[in-house]
TILUMKOL-242936 format. One record per atom (N, C-alpha, C, O): residue in three letters; x, y, z. Coordinates in steps of 0.1 Angstrom, whole numbers, padded with zeros to 4 digits, always signed. Atoms other than C-alpha are relative to their C-alpha. Example, Ala and Ser with C-alpha at 12.3 -4.5 7.8 and 13.67 -1.06 7.14 Angstrom:
BEGIN
ALA+0009-0012+0000ALA+0123-0045+0078ALA+0009+0012+0000ALA+0019+0012+0007SER-0009-0011+0000SER+0137-0011+0071SER-0008+0011+0008SER-0003+0022+0009
end
This chain:
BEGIN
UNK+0000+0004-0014UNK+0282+2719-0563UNK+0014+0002+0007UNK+0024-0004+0002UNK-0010+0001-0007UNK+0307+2729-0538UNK+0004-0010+0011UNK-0004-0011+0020UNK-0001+0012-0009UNK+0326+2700-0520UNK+0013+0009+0010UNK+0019+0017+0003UNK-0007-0001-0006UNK+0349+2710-0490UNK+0006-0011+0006UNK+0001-0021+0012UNK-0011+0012-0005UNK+0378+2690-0482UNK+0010+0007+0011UNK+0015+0018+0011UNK-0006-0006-0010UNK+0396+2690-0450UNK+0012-0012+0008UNK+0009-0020+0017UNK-0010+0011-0001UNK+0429+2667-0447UNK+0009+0007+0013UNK+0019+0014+0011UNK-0002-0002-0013UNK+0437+2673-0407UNK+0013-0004+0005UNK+0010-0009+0016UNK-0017+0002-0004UNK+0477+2666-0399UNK-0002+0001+0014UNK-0012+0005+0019UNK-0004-0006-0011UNK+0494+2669-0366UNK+0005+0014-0001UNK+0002+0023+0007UNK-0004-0016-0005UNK+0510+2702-0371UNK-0013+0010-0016UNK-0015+0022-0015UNK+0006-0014+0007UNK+0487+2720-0401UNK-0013-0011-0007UNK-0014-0024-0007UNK+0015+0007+0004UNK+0452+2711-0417UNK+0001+0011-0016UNK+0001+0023-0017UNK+0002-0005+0012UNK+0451+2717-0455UNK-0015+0002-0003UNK-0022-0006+0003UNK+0013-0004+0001UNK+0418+2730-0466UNK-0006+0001-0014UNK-0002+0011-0019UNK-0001-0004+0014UNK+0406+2728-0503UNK-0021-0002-0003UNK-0028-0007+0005UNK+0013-0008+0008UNK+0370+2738-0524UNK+0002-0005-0012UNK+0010+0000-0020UNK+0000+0005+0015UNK+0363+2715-0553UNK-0016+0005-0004UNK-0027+0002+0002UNK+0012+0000+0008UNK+0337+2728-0578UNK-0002-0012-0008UNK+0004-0013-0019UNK+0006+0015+0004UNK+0322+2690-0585UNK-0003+0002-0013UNK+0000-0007-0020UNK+0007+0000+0013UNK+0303+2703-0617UNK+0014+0000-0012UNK+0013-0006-0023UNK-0010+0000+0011UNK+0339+2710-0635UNK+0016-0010+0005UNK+0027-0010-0001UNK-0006+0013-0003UNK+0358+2681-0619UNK+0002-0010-0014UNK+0012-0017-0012UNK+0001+0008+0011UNK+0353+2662-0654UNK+0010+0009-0009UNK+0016+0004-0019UNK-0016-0012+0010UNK+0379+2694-0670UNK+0013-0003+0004UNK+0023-0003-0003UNK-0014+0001-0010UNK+0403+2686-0641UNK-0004-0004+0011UNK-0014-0011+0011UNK+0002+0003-0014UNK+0403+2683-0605UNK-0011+0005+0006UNK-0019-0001+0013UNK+0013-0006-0007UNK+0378+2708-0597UNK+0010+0013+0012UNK+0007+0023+0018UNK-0006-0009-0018UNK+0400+2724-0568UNK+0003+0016-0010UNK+0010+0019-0019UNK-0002-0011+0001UNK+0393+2760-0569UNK+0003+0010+0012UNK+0004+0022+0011UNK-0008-0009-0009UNK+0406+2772-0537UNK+0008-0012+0012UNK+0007-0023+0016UNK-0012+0009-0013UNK+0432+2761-0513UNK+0001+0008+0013UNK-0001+0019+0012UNK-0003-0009-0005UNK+0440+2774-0482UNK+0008-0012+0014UNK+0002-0023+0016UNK-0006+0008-0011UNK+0466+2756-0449UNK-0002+0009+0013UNK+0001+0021+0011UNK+0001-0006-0015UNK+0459+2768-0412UNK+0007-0013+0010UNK+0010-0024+0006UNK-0006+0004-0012UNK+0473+2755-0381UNK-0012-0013+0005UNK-0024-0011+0005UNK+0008+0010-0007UNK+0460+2720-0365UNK+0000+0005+0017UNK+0009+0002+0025UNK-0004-0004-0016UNK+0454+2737-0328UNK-0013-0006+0003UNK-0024-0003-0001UNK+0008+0012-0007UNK+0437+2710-0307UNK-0006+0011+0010UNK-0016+0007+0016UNK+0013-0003-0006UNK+0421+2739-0287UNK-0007+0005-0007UNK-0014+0013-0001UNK+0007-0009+0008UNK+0403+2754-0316UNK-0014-0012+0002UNK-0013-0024+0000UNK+0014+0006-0003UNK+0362+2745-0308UNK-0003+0000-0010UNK+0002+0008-0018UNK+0006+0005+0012UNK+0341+2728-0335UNK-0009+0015-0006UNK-0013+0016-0017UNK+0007-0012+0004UNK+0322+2766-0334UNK+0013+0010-0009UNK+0010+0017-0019UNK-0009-0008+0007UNK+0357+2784-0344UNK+0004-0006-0012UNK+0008+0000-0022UNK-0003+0006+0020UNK+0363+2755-0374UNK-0006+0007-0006UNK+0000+0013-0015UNK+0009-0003+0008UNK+0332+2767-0385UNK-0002+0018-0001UNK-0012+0024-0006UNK+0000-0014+0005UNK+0339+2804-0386UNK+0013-0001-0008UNK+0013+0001-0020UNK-0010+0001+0009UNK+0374+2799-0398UNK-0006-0003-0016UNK-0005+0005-0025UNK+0003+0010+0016UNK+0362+2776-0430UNK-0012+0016-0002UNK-0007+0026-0007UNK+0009-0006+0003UNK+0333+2798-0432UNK+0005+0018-0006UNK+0002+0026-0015UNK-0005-0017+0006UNK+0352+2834-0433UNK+0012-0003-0014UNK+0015+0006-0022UNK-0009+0002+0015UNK+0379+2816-0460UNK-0003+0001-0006UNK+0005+0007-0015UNK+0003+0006+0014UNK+0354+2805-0485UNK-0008+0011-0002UNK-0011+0013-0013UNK+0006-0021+0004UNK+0335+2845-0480UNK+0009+0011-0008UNK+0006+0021-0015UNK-0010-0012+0010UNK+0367+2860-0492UNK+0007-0005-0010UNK+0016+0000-0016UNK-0002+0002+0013UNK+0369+2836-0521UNK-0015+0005-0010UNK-0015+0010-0021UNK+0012-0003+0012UNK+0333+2842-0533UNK-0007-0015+0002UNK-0014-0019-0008UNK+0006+0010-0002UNK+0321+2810-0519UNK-0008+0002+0007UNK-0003+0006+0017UNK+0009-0002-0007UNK+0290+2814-0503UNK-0011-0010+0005UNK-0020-0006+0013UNK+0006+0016-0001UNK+0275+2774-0501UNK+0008-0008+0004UNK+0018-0009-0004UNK-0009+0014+0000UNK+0292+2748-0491UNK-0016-0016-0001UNK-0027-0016+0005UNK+0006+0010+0002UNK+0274+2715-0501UNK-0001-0016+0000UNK-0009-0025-0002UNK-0006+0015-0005UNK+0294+2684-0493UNK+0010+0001+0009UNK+0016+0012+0008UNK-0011-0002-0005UNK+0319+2678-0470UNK+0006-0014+0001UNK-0001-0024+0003UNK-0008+0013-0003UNK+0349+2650-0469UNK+0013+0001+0009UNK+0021+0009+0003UNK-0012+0000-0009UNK+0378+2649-0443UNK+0006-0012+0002UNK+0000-0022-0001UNK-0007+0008-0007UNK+0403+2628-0429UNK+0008+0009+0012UNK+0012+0020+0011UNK-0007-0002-0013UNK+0420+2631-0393UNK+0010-0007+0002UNK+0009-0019-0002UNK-0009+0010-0003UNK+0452+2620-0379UNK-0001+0006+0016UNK+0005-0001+0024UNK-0001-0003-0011UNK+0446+2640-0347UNK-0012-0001+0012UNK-0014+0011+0016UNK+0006+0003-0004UNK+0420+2627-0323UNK-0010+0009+0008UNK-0022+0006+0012UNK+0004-0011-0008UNK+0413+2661-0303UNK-0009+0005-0011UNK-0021+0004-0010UNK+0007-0008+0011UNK+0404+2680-0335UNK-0005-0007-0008UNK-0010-0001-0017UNK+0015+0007+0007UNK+0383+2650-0349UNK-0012+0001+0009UNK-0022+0002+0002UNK+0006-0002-0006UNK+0361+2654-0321UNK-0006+0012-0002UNK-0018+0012-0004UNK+0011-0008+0004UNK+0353+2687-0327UNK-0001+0007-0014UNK-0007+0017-0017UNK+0008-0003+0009UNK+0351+2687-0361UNK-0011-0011-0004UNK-0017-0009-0014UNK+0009+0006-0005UNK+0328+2658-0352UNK-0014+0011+0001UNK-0024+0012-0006UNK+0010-0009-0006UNK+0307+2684-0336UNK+0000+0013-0007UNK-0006+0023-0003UNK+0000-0014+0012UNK+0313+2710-0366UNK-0010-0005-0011UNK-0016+0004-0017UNK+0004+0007+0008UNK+0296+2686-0388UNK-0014+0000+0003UNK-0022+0004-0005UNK+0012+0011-0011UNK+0267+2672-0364UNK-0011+0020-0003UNK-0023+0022-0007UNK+0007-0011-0003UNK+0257+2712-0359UNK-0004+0011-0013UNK-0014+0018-0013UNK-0001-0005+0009UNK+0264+2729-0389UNK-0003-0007-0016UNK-0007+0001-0025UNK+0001+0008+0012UNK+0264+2702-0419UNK-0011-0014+0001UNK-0015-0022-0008UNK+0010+0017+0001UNK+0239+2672-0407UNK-0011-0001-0012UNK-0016-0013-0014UNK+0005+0006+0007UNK+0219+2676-0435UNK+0007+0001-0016UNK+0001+0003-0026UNK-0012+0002+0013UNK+0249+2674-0463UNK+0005-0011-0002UNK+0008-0017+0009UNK-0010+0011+0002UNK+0265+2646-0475UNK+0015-0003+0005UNK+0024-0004-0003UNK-0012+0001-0008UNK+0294+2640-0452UNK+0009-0016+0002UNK+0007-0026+0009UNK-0012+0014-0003UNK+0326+2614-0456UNK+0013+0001+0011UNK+0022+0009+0011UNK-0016-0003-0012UNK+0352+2610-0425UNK+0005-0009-0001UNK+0000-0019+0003UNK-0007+0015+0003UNK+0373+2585-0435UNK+0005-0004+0013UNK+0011+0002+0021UNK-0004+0010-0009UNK+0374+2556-0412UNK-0007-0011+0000UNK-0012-0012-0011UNK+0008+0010+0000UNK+0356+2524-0403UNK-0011+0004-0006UNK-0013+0016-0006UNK+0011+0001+0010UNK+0325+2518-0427UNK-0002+0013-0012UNK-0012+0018-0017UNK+0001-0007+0008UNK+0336+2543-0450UNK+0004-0004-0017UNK+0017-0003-0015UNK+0002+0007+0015UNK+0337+2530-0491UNK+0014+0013-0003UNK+0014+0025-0005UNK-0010-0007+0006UNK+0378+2537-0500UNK+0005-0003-0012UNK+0014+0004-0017UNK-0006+0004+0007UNK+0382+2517-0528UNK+0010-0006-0004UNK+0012-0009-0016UNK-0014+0009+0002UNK+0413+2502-0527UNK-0001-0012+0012UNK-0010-0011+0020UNK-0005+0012-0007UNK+0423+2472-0508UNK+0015+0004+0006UNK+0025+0008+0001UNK-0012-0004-0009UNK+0446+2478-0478UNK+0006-0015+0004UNK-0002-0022+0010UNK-0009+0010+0002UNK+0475+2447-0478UNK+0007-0001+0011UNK+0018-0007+0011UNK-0010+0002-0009UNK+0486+2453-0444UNK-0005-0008+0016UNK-0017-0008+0019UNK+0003+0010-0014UNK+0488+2431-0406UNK-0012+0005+0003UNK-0021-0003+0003UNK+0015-0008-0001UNK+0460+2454-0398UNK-0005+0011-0002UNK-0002+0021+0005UNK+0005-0011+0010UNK+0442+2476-0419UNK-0001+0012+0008UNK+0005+0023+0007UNK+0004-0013-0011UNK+0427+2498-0390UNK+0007+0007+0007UNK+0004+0015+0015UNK-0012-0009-0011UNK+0461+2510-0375UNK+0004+0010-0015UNK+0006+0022-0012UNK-0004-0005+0013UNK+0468+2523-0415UNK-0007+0014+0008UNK-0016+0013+0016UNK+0008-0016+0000UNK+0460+2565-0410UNK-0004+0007-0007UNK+0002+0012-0016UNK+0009+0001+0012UNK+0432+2575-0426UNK+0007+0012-0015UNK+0007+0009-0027UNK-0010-0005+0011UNK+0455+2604-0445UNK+0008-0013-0010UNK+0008-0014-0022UNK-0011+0011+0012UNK+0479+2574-0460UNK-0010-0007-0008UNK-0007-0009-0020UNK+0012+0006+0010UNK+0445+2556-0474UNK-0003+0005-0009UNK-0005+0000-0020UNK+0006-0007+0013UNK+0434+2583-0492UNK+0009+0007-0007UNK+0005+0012-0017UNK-0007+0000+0013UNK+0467+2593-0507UNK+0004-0015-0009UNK+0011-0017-0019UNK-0006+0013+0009UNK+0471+2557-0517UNK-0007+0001-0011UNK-0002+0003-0022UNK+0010-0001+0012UNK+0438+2559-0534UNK+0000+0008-0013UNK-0004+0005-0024UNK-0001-0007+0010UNK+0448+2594-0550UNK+0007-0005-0007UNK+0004+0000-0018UNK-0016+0003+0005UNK+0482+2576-0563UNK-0009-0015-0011UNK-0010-0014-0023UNK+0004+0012+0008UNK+0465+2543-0577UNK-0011+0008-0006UNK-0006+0009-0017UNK+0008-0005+0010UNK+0435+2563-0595UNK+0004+0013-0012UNK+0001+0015-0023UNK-0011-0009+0009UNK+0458+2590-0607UNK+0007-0002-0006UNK+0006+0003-0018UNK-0011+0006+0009UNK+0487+2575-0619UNK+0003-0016+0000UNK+0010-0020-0009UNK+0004+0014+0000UNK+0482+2537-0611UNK+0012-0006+0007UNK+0022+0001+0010UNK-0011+0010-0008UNK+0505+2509-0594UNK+0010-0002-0007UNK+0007-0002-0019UNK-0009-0004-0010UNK+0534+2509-0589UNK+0003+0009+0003UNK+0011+0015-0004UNK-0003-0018+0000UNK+0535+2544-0572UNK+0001-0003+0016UNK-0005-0010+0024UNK-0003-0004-0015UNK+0551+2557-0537UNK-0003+0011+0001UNK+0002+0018-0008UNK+0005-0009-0008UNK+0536+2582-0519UNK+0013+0008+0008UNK+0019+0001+0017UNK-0009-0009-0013UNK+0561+2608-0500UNK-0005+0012+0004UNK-0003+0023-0001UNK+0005-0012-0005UNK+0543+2628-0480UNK+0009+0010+0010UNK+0014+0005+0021UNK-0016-0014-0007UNK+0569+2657-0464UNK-0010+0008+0004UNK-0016+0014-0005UNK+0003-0009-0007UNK+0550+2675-0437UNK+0010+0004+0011UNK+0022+0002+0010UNK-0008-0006-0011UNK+0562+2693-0405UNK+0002-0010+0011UNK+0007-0006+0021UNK-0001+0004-0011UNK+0560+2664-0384UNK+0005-0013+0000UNK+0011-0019+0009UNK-0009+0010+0008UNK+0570+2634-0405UNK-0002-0001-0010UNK-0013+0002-0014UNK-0004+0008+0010UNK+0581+2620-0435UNK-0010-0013-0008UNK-0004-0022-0012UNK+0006+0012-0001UNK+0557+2595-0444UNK+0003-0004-0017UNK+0004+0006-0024UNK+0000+0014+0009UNK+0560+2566-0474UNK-0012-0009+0000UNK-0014-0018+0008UNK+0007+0014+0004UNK+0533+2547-0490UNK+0000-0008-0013UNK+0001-0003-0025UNK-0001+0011+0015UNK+0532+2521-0516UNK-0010-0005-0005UNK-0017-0012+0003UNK+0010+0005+0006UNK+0506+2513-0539UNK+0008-0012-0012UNK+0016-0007-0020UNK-0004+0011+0010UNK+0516+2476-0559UNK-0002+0002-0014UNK-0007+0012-0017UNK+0004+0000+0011UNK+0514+2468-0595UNK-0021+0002-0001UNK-0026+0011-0008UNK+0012+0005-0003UNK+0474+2455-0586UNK-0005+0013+0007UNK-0017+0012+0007UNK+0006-0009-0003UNK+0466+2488-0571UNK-0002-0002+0017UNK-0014+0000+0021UNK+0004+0008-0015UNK+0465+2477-0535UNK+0010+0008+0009UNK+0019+0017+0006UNK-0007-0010-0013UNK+0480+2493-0506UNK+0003-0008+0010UNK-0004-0015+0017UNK-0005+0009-0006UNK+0509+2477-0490UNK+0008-0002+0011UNK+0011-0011+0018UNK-0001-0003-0011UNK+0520+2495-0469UNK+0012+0013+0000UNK+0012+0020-0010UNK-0012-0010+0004UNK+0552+2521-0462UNK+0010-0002+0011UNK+0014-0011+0018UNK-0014-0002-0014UNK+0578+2537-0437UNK-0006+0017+0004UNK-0013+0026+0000UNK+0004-0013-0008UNK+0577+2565-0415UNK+0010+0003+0005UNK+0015-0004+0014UNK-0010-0007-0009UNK+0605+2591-0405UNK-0002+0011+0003UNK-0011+0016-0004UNK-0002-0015-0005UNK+0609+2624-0389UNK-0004+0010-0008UNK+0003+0011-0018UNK+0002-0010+0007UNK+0595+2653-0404UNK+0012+0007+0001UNK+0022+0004+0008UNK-0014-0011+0002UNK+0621+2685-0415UNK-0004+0010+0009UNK+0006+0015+0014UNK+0006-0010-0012UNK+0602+2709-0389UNK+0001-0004+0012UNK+0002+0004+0021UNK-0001+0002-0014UNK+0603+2689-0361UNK+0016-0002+0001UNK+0022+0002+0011UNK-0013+0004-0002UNK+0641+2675-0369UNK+0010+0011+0005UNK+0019+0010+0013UNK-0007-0013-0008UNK+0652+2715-0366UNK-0007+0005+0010UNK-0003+0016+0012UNK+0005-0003-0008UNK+0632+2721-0341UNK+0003-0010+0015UNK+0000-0008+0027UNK-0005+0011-0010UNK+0647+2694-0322UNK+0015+0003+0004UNK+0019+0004+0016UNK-0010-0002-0002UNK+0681+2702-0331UNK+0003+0017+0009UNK+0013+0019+0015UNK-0001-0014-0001UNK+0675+2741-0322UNK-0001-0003+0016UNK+0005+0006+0022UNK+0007-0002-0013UNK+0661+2731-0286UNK+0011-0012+0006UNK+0015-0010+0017UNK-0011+0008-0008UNK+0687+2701-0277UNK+0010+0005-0002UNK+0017+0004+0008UNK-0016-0006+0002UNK+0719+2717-0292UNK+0000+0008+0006UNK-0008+0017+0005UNK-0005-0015-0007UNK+0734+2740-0270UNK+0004+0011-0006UNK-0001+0021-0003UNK+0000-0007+0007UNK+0749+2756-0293UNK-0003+0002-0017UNK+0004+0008-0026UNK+0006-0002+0011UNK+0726+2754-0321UNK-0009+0008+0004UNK-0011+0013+0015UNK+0010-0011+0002UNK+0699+2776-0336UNK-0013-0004-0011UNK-0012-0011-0021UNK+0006+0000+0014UNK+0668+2780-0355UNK+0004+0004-0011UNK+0010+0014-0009UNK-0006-0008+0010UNK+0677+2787-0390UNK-0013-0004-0013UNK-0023-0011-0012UNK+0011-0005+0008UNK+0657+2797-0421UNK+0005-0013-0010UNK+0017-0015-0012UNK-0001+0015+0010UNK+0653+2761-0447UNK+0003+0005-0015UNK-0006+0006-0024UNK-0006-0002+0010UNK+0674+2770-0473UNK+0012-0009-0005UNK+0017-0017+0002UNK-0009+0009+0005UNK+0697+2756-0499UNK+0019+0004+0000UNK+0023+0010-0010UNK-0013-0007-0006UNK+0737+2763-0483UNK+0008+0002-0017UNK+0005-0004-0028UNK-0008-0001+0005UNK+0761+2775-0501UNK+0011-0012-0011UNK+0015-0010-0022UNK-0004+0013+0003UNK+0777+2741-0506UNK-0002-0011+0012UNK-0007-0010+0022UNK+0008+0011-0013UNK+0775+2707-0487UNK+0003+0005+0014UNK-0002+0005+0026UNK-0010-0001-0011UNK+0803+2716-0472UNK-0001+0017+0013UNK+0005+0027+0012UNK+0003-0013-0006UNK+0791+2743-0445UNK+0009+0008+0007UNK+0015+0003+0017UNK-0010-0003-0007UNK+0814+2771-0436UNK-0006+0007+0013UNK+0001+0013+0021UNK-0002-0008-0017UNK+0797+2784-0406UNK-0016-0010+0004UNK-0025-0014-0003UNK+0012+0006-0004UNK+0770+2768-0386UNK-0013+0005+0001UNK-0020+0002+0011UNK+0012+0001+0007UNK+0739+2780-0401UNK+0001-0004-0013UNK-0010-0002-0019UNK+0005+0006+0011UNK+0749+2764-0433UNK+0006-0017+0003UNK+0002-0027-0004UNK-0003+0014-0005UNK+0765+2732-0415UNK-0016-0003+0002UNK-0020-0011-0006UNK+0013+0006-0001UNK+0724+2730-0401UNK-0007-0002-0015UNK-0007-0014-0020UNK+0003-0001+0017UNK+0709+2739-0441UNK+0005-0015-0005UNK-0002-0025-0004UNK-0003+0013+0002UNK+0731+2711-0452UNK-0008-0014+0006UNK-0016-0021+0000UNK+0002+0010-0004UNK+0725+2686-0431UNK-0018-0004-0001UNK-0023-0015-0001UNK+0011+0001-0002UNK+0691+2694-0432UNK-0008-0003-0020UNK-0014-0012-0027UNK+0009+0010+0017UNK+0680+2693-0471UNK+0006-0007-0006UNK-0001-0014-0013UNK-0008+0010+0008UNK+0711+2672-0484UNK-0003-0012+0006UNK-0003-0022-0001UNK-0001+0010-0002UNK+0704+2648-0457UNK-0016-0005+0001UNK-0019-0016+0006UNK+0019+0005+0000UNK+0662+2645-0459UNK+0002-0005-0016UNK-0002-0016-0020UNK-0004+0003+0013UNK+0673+2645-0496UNK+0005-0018-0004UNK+0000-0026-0011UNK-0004+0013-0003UNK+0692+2613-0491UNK-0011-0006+0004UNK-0017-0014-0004UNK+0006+0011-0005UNK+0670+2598-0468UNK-0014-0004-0005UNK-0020-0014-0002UNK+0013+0003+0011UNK+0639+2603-0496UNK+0007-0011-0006UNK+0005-0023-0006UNK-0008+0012+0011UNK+0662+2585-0519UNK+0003-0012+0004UNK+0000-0022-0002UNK-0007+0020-0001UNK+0677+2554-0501UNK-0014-0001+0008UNK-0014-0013+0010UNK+0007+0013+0001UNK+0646+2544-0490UNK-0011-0001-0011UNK-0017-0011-0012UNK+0004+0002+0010UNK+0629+2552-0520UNK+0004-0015-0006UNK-0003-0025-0008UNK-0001+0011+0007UNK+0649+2529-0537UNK+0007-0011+0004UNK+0015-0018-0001UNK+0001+0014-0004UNK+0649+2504-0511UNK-0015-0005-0002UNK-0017-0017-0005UNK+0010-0001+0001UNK+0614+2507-0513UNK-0007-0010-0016UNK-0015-0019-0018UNK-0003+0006+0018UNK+0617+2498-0555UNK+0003-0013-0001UNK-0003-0022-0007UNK-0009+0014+0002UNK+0642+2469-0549UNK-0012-0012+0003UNK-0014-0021-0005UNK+0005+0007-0006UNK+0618+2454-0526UNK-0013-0008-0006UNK-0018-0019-0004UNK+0017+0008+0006UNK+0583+2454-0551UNK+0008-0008-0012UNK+0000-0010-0021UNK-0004-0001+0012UNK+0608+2443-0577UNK-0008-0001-0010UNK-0015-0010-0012UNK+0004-0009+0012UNK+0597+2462-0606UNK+0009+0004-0006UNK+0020+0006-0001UNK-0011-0012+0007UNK+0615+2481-0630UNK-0004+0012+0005UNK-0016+0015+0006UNK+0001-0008-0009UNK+0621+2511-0612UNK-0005+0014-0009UNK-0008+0024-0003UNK+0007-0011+0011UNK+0610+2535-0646UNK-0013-0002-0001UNK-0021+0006-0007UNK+0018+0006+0002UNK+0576+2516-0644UNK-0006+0008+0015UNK-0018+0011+0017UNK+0010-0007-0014UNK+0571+2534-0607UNK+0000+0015-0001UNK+0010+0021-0004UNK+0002-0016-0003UNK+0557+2569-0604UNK+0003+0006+0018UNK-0002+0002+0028UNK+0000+0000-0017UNK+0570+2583-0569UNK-0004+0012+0000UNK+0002+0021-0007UNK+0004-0016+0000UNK+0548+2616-0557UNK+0009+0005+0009UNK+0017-0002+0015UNK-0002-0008-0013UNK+0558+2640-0535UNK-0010+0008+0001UNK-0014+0015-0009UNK+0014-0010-0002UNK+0527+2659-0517UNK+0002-0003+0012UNK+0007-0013+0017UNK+0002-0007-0015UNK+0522+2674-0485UNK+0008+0015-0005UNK+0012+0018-0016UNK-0003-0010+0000UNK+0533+2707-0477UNK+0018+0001+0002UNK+0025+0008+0010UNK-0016+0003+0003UNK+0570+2697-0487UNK+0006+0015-0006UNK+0001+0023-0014UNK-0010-0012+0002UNK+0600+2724-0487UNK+0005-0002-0012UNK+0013-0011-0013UNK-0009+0002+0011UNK+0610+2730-0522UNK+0014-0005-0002UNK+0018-0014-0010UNK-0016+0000-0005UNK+0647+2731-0509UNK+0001-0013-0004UNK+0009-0015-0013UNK-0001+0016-0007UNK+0643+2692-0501UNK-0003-0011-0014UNK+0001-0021-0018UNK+0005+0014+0013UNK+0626+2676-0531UNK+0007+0007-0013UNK+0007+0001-0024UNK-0004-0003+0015UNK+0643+2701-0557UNK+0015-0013+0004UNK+0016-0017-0008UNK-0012+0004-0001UNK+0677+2679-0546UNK-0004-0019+0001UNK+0003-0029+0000UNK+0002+0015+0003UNK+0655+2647-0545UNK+0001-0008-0015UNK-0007-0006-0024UNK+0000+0012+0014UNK+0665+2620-0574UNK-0011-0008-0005UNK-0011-0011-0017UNK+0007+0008+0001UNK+0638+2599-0571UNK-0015+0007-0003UNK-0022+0002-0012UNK+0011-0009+0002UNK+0608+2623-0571UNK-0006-0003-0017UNK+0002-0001-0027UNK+0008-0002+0015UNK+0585+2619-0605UNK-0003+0009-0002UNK+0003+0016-0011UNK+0009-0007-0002UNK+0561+2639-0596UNK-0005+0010+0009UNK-0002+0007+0021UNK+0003-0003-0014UNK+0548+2663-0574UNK-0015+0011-0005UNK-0019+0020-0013UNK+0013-0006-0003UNK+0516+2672-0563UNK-0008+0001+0015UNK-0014-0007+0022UNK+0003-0008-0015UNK+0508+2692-0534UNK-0015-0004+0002UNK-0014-0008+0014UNK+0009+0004-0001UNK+0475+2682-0533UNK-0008-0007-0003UNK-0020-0006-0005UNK+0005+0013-0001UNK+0471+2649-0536UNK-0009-0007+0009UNK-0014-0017+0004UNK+0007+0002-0009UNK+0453+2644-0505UNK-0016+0002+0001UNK-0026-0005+0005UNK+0017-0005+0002UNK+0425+2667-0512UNK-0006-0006-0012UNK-0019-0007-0013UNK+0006+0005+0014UNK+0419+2651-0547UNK-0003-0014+0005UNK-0011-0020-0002UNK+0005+0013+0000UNK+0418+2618-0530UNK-0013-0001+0009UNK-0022-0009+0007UNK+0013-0002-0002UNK+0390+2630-0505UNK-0012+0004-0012UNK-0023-0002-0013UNK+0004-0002+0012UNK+0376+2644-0535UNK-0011-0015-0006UNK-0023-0015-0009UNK+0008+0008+0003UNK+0371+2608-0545UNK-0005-0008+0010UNK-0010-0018+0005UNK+0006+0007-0008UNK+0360+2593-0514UNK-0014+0005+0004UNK-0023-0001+0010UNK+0016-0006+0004UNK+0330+2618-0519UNK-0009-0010-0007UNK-0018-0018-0004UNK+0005+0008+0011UNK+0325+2602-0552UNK-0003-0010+0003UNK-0016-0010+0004UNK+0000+0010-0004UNK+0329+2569-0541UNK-0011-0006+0010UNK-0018-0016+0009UNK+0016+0002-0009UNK+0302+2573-0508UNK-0010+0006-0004UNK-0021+0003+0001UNK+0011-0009+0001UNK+0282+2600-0524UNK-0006-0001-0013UNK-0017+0003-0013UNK-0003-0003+0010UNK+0285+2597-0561UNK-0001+0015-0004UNK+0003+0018-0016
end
């Protein structure tokens, strides 16, 4: 059985194809693919997109579908990709009344975004509690914490590395876009390795200190916590991170993965 997973960001939408029958060998994920989150794309163009991806893998069925959204335009129409194309499939959109299995620990559960639920979930059934989540996309930074008890407690949220040069390129006067590479040294001798620096030594840092403010805080022994990194994180950035365990790019899809399981078995 083929399950299609579709974990919906502000700037990109990861896309992945678990063969369910060999899920019990491994994960199951036998194709991946990342496109653009563009809030004019109609619930008819999702569905040729997804549909011409999984033709030039050799996919020819699709038979479940699970997603999460963080972007409210392009839930709507893959709302209406679903409704027209998939109504008689087994279909999970993580949100109200949907079966996540974890216990969410925070002021109020329903502001949590349904992306950080279901890597909590991937992180506590994967590698178990105590584990932080660092998700490094283009638009922010995100931090979550799964406890010893497996529970979800909450995190932090800073600036993505795409938007921060993207910011600097368009307010500095005399800055520029530059290509996310690792400079020469910290110390930059011309101002495309002054940006480089500042840009992976200092996302680098700001993984780390609050990582392990993050540590201090569940006190634990800080060898007892697994910390991921997943999202579509810049090598650059996490090869210079200290705190990093682990990394798994597709953490996300493996946690819709189980929120199939979980609503569908």
């Amino acid at each position: 059985m083929i399950l299609l997973c579709l974990d919906v960001s502000n700037s990109h939408t990861s896309i992945g194809a678990f063969d369910t029958s060999s899920a019990a060998d491994g994960d199951g994920l036998i194709e991946h693919w990342l496109v653009s989150s563009d809030e004019r794309r109609t619930a008819d163009e999702w569905q040729v997109l997804i549909t011409g991806l999984a033709a030039r893998s050799g996919i020819d069925s699709i038979d479940a579908v699970s997603m999460c959204c963080t972007v409210p335009a392009v839930l709507v129409e893959l709302r209406a990709m679903q409704e027209r194309y998939y109504a008689d499939l087994p279909v999970a959109v993580v949100g109200p009344g949907v079966k996540t299995g974890i216990p969410i620990h925070t002021d109020n559960p329903r502001e949590v975004g349904a992306d950080r639920i279901v890597n909590a979930l991937a992180a506590a059934e994967l590698y178990g509690g105590p584990a932080i989540v660092v998700d490094l996309n283009g638009t922010a930074t995100i931090f979550d914490v799964v406890d010893a008890s497996n529970r979800y407690v909450g995190g932090a949220i800073a600036p993505g590395v795409e938007l921060s040069l993207e910011a600097l390129a368009r307010r500095g006067a005399q800055l520029r876009s530059v290509e996310l590479a690792v400079p020469r040294s910290v110390v930059g001798k011309n101002t495309v390795e002054a940006l480089q620096s500042g840009i992976v030594f200092g996302f680098a840092g700001l993984v780390d200190g609050i990582v392990t403010r993050i540590i201090d805080s569940l006190d634990v022994d800080p060898d007892d916590v697994t910390v991921i990194a997943t999202g579509s994180f810049p090598e650059s950035v996490v090869d210079h991170c200290d705190t990093i365990t682990t990394r798994d790019p597709y953490l996300t899809l493996t946690g819709l993965r189980l929120i199939h399981e979980k609503n569908h078995g």
